[in-house]
N, C-alpha and C positions, 0 to 999 in steps of 0.2 A: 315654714320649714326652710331651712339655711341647708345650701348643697356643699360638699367639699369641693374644695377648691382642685381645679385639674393637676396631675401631675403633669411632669416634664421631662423627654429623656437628656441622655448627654449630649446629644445633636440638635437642642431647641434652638441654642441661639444661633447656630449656623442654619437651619431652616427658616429663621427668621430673614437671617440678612440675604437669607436667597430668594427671599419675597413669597412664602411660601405662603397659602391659604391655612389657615391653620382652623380644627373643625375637633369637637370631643370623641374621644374613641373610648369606652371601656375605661373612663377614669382617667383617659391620656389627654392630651391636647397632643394632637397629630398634624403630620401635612397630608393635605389634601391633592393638592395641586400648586405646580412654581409657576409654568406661562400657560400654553392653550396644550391639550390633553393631544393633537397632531405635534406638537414640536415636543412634547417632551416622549411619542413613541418613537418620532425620527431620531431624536438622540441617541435612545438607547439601542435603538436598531444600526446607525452610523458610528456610535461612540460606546459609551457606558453610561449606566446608572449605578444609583443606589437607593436601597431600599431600608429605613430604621426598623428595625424589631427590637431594639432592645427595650421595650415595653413587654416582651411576650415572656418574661421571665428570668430569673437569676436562683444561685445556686449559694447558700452561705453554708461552710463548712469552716470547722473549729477546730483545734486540736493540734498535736503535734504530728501526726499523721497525714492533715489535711494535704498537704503538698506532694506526698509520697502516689498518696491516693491518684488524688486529682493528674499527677504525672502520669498513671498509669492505664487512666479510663477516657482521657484526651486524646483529641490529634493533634492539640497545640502543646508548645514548650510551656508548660504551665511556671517551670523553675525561671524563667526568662522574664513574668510580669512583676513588674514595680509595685510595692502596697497599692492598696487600694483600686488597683485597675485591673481589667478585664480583654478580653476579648470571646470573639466569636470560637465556637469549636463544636466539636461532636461529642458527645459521649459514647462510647463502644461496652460491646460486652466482650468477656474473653477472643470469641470467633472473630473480634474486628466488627 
């Protein structure tokens, strides 16, 4: 029985050259850990982190409408993304 091959998000190859442990998640190939599990809590406690989810889902919409839409149920400037790219946002219902 042959397994499929893991997918990969937009940020693989930057997880990689950050020397990530990389481990299968859910069909994903994920990072696991960069250095020891203390320095990367003091970072994020001292500095920032980041966390990839965009494995946890996406949204394809068609039509000539799509963008009207999508401007209207975002927090982000949906009018503002270049083909093809995305970013992070919320979706709202009327109430916010």
């Amino acid at each position: 029985m042959s397994s499929s091959p893991l997918l990969r998000t937009p940020l693989y190859e930057e997880h990689r050259a950050c020397e990530a442990r990389m481990v299968p998640f859910a069909g994903w190939e994920m990072p696991v850990q960069y250095t020891s599990i203390l320095q990367e809590v003091r970072a994020v406690r001292t500095g920032v982190g980041l966390f990839d989810i965009t494995h946890m889902g996406r949204v394809l919409l068609r039509g000539s409408g799509a963008e009207k839409l999508l401007q209207g149920i975002t927090t982000n400037d949906v009018a503002s993304l270049a083909p093809g790219r995305a970013h992070y946002s919320l979706l709202t219902n009327p109430q916010g």
